[in-house]
Structure formats: C-alpha cells, structure tokens
C-alpha positions in Angstrom: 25.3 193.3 43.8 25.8 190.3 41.3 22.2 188.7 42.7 23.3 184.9 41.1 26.6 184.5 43.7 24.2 186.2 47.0 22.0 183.2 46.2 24.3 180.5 45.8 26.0 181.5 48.7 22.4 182.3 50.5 21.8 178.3 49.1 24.7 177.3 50.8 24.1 178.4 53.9 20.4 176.9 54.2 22.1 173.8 53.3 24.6 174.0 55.6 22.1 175.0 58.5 24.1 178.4 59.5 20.8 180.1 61.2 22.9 183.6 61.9 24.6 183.6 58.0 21.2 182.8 56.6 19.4 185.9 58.2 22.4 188.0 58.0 21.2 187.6 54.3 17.9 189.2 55.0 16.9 192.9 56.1 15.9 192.7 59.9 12.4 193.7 58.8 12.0 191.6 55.9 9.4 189.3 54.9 9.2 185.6 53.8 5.5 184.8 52.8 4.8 181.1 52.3 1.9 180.0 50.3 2.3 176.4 50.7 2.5 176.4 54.9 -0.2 179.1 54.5 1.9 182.0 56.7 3.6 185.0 56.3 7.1 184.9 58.2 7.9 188.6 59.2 11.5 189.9 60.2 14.5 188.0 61.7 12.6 186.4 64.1 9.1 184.8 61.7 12.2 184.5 59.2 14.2 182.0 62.1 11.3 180.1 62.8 10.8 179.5 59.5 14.1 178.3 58.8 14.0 176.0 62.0 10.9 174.0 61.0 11.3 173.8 57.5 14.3 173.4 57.2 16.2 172.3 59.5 13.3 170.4 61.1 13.0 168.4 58.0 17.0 168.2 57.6 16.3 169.7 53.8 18.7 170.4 51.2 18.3 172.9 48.2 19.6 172.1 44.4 20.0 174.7 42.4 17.5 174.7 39.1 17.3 178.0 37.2 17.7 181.5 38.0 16.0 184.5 36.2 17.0 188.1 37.2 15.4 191.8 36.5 16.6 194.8 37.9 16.2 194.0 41.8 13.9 190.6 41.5 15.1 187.4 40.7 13.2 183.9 40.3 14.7 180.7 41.7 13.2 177.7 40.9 14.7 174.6 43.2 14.8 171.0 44.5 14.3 170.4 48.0 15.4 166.5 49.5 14.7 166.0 53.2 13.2 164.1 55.8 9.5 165.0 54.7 6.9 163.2 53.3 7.7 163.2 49.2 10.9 163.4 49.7 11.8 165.5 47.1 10.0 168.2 45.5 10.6 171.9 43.4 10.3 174.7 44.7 10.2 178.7 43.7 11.4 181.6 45.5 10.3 185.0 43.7 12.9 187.8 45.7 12.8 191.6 46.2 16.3 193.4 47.4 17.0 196.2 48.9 20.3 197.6 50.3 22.0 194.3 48.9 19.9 192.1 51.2 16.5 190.1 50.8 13.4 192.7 50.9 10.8 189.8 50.1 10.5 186.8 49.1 7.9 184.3 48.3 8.3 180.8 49.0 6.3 178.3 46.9 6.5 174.2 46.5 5.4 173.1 42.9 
C-alpha cells in the first residue's frame, strides 16, 4: 500500500464530497475520534455523520501540508477553508491501517 497516494486520493474525495468513496476508504468498523468536536465517530455510519457535518456542512476543503509515515501510521498535518467561523485553520490526522484501509484515525484542529 503506498499510504502517500491512499491519502491524496482519500483528500480528494473529502474535497470533492463523494460520501460512498470516502468511506469505501475506511474499514466498516473503523473509528474516527475527534478531539476538537469532543466525539468519537464509530464505523461507516459515526464515520458519515461525521463527514456530513463537518464537512460537507461547512462546505470544507483540505490542502495538503506534510505527511510523515511509519510502518502502518502516518501523520497528516492539513489546511481546512470552509464556511465556518475562522475560516481557515490546520489540522492533524494521526492514521492506523489495516487491510489497506483506515483502522483509526484521530482528527485534531491546531
């Protein structure tokens, strides 16, 4: 699995607000824990939900920063534009995969 192209393509599907390519990028029980909206997001359907409000709610689009990779984690850090209230901001995502799909991943604004 080359993990940089699976997250420029997972990036371009946020931004392109494909709900059923987005979570075909995810195990059906995986789980997206959130920090800054203070929930955990749990399988397809937390994960959808998730994806709805934040980001296609707030019509956001993802830039991508810097990547750093180790064995099956990665670190993305990002910048998110949308219709929220800074208007931009960074972000993190720390990811776990498994069976050349997202495991975990935790979602952070900074």
């Amino acid at each position: 699995m080359d993990i940089e192209v699976f997250l420029h393509d997972w990036i371009a599907l946020a931004n392109s607000y494909n709900t059923e390519k987005y979570l075909d990028k995810y195990l059906e029980d995986a789980v997206l824990n959130d920090p800054s909206v203070g929930r955990k997001f749990v399988g397809h359907p937390g994960i959808r939900d998730y994806f709805n409000s934040y980001f296609i709610g707030y019509k956001t689009q993802t830039k991508f920063v810097s990547l750093s990779i180790q064995d099956h984690h990665a670190h993305l850090e990002v910048e998110f534009t949308g219709e929220f209230p800074e208007g931009k901001i960074g972000g993190t995502f720390d990811f776990t995969f498994k069976n050349e799909k997202i495991a975990t991943v935790k979602a952070d604004l900074i």
